[in-house]
N, CA, C and O atoms as CSV, one atom per row, in Angstrom:
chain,resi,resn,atom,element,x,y,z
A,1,UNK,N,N,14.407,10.404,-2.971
A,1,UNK,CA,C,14.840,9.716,-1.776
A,1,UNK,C,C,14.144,8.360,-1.720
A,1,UNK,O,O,12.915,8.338,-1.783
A,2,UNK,N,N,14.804,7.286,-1.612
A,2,UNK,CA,C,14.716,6.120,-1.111
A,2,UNK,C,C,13.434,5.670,-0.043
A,2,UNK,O,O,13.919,6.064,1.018
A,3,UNK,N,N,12.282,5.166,0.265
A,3,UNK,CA,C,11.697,5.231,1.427
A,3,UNK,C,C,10.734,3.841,1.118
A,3,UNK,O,O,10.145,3.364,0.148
A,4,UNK,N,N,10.956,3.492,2.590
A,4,UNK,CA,C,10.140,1.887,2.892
A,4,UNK,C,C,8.865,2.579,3.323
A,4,UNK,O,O,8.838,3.772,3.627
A,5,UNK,N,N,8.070,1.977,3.332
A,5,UNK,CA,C,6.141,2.192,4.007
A,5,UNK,C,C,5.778,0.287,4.076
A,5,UNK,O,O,5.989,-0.715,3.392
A,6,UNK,N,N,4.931,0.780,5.749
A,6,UNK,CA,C,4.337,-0.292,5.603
A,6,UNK,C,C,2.618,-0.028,5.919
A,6,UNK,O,O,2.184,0.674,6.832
A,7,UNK,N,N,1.960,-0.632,5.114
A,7,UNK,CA,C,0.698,0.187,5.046
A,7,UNK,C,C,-0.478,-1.300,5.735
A,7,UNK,O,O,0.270,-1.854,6.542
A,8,UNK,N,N,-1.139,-1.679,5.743
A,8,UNK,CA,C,-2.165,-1.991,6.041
A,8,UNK,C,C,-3.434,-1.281,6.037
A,8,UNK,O,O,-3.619,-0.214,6.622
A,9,UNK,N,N,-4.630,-2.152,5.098
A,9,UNK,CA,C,-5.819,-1.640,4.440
A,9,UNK,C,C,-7.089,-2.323,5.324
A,9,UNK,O,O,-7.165,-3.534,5.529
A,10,UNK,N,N,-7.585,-1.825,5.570
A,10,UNK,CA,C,-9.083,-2.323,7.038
A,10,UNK,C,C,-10.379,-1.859,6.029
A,10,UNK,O,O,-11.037,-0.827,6.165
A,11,UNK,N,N,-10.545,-2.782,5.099
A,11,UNK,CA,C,-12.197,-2.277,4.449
A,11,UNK,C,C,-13.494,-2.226,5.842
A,11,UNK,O,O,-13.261,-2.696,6.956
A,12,UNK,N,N,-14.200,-1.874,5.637
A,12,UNK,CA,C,-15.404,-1.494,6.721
A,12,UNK,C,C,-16.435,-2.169,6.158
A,12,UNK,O,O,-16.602,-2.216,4.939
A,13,UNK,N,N,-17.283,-2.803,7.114
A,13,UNK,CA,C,-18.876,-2.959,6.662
A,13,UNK,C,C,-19.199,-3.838,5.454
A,13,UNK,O,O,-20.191,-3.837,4.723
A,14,UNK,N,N,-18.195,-4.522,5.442
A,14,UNK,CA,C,-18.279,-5.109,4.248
A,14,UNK,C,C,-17.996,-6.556,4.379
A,14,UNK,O,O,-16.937,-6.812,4.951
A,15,UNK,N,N,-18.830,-7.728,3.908
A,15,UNK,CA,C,-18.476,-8.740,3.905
A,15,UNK,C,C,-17.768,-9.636,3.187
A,15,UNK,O,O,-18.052,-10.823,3.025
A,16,UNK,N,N,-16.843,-9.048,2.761
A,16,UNK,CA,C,-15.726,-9.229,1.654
A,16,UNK,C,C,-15.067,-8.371,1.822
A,16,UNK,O,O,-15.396,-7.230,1.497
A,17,UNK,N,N,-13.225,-8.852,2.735
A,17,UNK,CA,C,-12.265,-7.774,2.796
A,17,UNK,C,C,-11.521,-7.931,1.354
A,17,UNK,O,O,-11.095,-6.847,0.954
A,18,UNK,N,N,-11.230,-9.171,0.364
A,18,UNK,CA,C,-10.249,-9.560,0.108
A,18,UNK,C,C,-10.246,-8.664,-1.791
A,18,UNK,O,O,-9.308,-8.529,-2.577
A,19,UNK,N,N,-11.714,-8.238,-1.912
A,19,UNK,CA,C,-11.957,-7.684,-3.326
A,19,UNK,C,C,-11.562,-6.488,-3.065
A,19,UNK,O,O,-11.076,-6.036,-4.102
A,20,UNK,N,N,-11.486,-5.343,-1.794
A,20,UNK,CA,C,-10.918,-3.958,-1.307
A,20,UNK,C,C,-9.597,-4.200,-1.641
A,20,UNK,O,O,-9.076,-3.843,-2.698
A,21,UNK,N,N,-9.061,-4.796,-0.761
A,21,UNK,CA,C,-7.579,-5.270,-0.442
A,21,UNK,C,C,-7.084,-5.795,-1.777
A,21,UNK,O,O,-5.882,-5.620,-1.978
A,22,UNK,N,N,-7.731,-6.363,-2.663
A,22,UNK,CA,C,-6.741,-6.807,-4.094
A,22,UNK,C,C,-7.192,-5.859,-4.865
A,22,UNK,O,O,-6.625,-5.817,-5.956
A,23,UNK,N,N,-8.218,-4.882,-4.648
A,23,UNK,CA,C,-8.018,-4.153,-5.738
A,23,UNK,C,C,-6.628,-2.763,-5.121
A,23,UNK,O,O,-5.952,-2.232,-6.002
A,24,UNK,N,N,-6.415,-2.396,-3.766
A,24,UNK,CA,C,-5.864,-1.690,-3.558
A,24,UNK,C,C,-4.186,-2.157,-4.132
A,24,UNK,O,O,-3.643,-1.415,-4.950
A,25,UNK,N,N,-3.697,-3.001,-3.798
A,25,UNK,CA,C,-2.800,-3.944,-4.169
A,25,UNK,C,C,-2.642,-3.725,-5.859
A,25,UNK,O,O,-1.679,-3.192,-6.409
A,26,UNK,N,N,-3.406,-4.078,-6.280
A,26,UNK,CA,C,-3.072,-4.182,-8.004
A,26,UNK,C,C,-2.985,-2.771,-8.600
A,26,UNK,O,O,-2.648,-2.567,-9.767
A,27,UNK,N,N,-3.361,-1.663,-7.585
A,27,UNK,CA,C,-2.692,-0.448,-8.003
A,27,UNK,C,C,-1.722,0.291,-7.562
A,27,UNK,O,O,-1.382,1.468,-7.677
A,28,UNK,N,N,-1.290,-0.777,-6.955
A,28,UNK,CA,C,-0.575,-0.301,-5.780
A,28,UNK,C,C,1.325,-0.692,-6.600
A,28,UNK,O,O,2.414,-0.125,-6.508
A,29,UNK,N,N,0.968,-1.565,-7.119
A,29,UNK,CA,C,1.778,-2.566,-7.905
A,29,UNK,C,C,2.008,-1.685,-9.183
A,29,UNK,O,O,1.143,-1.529,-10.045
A,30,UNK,N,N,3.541,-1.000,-9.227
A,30,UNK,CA,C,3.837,-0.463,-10.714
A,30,UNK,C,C,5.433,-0.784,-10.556
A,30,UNK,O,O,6.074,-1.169,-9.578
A,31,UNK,N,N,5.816,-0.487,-11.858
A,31,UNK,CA,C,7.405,-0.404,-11.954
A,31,UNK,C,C,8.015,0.734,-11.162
A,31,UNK,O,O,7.493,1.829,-10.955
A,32,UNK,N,N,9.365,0.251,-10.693
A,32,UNK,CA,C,9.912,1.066,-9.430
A,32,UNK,C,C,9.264,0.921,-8.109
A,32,UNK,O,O,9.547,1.712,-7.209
A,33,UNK,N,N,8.605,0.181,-7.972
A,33,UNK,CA,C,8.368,-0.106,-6.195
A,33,UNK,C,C,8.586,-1.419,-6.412
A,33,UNK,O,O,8.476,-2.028,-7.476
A,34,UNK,N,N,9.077,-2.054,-4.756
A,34,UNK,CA,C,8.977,-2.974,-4.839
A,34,UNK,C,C,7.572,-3.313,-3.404
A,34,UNK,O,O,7.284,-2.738,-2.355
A,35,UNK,N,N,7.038,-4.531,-4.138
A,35,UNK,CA,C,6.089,-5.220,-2.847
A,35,UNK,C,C,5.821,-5.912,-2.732
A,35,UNK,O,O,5.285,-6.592,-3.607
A,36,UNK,N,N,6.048,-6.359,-1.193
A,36,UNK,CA,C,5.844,-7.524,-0.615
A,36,UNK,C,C,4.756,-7.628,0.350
A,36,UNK,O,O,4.911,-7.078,1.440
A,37,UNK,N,N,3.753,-8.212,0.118
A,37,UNK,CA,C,2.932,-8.959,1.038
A,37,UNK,C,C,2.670,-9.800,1.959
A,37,UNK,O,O,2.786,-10.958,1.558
A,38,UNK,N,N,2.371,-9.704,3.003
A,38,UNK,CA,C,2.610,-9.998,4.184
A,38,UNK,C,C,1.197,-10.450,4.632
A,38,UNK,O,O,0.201,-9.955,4.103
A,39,UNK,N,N,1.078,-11.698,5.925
A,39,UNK,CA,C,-0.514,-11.517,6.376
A,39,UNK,C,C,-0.981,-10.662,7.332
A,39,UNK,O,O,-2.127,-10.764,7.771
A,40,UNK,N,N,-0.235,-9.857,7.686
A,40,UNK,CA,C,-1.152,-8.682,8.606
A,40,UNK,C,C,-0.390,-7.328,7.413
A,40,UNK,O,O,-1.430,-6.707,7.192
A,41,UNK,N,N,0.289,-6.861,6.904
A,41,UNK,CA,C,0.354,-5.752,5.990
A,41,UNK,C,C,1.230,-6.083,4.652
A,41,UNK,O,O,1.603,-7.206,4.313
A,42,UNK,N,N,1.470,-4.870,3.978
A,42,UNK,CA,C,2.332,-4.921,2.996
A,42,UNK,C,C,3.335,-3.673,3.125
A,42,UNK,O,O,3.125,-2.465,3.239
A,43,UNK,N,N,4.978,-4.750,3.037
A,43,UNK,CA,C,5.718,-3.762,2.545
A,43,UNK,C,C,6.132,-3.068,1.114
A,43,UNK,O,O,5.936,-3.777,0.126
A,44,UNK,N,N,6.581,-2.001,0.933
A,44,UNK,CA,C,6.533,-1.033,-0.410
A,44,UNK,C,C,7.619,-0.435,-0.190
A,44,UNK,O,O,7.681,0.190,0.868
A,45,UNK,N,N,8.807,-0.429,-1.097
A,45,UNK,CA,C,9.567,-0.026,-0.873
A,45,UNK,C,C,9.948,1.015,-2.513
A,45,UNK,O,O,9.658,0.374,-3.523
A,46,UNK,N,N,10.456,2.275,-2.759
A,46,UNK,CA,C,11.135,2.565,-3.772
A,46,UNK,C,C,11.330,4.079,-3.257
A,46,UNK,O,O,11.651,4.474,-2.136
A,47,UNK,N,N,10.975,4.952,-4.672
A,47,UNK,CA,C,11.353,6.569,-4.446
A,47,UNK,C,C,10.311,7.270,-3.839
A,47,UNK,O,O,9.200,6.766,-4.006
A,48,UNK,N,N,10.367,8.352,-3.144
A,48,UNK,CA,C,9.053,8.551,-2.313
A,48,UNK,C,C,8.219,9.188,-3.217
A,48,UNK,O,O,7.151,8.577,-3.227
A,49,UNK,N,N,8.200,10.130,-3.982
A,49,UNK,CA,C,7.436,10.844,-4.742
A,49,UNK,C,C,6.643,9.130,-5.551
A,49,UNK,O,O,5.418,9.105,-5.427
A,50,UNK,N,N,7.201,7.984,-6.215
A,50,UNK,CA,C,6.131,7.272,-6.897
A,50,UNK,C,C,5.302,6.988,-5.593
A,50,UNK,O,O,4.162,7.409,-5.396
A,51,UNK,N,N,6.208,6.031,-4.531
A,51,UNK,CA,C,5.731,5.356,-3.448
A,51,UNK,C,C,4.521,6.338,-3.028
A,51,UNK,O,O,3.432,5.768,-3.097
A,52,UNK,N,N,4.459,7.769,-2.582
A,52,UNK,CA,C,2.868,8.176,-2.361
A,52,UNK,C,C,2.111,8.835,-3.343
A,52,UNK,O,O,1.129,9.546,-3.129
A,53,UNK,N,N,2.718,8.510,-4.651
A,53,UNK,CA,C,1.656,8.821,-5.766
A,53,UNK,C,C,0.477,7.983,-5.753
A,53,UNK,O,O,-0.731,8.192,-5.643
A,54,UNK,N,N,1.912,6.005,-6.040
A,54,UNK,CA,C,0.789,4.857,-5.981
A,54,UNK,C,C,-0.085,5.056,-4.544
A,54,UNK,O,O,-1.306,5.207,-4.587
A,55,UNK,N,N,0.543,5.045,-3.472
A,55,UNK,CA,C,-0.480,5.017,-2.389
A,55,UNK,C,C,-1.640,6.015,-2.647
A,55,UNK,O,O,-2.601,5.375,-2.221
A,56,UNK,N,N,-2.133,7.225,-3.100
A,56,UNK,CA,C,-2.763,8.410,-3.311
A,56,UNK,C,C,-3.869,7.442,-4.306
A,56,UNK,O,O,-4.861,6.877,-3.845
A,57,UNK,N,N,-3.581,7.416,-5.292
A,57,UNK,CA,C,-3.862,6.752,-6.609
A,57,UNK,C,C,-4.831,5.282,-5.834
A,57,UNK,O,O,-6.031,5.110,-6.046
A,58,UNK,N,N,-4.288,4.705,-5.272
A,58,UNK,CA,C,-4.627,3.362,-4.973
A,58,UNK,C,C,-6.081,3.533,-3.756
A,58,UNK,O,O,-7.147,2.918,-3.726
A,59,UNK,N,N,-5.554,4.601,-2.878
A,59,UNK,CA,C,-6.338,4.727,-1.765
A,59,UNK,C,C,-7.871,5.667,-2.180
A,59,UNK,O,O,-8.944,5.404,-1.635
A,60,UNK,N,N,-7.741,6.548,-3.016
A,60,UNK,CA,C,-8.675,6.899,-3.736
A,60,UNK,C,C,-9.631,6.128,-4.495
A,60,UNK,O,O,-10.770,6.573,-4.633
A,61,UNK,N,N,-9.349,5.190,-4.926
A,61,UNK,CA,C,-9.750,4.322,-6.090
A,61,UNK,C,C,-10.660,3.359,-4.691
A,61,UNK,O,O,-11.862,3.627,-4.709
A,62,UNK,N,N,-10.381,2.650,-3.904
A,62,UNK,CA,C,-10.848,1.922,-3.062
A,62,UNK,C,C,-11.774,2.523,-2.255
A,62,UNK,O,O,-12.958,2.203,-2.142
A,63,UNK,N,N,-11.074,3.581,-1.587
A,63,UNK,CA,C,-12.278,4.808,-1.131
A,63,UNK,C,C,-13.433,4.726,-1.575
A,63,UNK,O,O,-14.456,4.361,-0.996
A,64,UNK,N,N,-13.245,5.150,-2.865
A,64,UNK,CA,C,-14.256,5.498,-3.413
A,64,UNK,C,C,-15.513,4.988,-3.762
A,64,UNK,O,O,-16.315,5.537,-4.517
A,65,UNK,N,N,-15.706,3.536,-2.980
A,65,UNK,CA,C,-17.069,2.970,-3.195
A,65,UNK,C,C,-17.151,2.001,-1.772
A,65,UNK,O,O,-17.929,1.051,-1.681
A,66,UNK,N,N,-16.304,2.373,-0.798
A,66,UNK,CA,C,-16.757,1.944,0.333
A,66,UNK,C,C,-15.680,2.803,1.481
A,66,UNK,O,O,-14.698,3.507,1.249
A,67,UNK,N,N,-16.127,2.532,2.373
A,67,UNK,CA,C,-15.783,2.780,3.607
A,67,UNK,C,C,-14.360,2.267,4.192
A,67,UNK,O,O,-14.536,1.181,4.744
A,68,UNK,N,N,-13.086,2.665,4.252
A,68,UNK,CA,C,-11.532,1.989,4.395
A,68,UNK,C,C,-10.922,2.424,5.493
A,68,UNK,O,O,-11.104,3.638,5.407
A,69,UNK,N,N,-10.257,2.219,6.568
A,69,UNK,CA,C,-9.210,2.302,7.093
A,69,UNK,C,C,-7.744,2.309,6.340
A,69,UNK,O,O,-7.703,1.330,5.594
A,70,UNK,N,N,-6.803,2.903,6.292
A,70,UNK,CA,C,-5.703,2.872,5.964
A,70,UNK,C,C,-4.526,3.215,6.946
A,70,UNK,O,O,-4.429,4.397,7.274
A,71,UNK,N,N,-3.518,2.213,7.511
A,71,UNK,CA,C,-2.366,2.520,8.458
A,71,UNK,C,C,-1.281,2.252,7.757
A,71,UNK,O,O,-1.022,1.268,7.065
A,72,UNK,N,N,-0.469,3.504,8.058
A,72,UNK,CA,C,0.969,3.311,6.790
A,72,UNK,C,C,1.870,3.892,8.224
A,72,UNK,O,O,1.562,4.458,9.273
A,73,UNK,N,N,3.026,3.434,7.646
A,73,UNK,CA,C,4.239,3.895,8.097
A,73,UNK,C,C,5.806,4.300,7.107
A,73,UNK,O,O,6.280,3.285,6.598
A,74,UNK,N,N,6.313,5.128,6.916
A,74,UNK,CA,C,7.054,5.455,6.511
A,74,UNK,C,C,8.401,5.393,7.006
A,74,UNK,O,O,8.410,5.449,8.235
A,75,UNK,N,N,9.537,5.298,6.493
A,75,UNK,CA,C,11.033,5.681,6.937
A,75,UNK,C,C,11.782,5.744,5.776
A,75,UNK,O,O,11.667,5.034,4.777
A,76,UNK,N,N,12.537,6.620,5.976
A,76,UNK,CA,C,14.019,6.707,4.927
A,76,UNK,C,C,15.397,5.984,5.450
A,76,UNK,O,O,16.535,5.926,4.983
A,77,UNK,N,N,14.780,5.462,6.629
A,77,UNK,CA,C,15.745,4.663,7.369
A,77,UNK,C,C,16.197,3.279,7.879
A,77,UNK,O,O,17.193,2.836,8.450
A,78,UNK,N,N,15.017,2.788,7.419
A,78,UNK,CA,C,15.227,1.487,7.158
A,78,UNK,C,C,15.990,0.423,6.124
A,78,UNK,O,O,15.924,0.486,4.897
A,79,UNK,N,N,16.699,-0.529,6.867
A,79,UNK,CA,C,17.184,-1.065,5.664
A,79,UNK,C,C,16.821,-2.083,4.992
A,79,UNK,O,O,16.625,-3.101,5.655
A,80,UNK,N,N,16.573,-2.176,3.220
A,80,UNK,CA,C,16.059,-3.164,2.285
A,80,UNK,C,C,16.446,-4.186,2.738
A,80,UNK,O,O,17.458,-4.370,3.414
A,81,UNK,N,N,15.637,-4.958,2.386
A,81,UNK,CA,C,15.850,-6.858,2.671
A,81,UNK,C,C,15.890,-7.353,1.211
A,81,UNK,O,O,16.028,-8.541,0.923
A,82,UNK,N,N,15.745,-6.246,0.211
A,82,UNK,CA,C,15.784,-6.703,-0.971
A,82,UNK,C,C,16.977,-6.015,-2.155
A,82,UNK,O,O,16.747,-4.859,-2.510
A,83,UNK,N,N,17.814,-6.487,-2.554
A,83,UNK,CA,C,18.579,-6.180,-3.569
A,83,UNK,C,C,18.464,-5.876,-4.867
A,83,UNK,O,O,19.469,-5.633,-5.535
């Protein structure tokens, strides 16, 4: 199934958001999604099973050496802005 997410990443405690946030991003980034970046979030759009693999995959990896917020939103109902 088809599904848009829009996620936004909140690193913590840290005086540098932008090394969290690009590393979440560059794993976030594979063939079959598409994403677009935005200045308050990013949209992700493709099949849902990759779409929360990469998110799983990505959010782990960042986790894992600091402290993150993560806000996502999902729908199967939205429509692409992209062709």
């Amino acid at each position: 199934m088809k599904v848009q997410a829009e996620v936004s990443l909140y690193p913590l405690r840290t005086p540098s958001l932008s090394e969290a946030i690009n590393g979440f991003l560059g794993r976030v980034r594979r063939p079959g999604l598409v994403v677009e970046v935005t200045p308050m979030s990013t949209r992700i759009e493709g099949e849902s099973g990759e779409l929360f693999q990469a998110l799983r995959e990505a959010f782990d990896a960042v986790a894992a050496g600091r402290d993150v917020v993560l806000t996502l939103t999902v729908s199967n109902a939205c429509p692409s802005g992209q062709q």
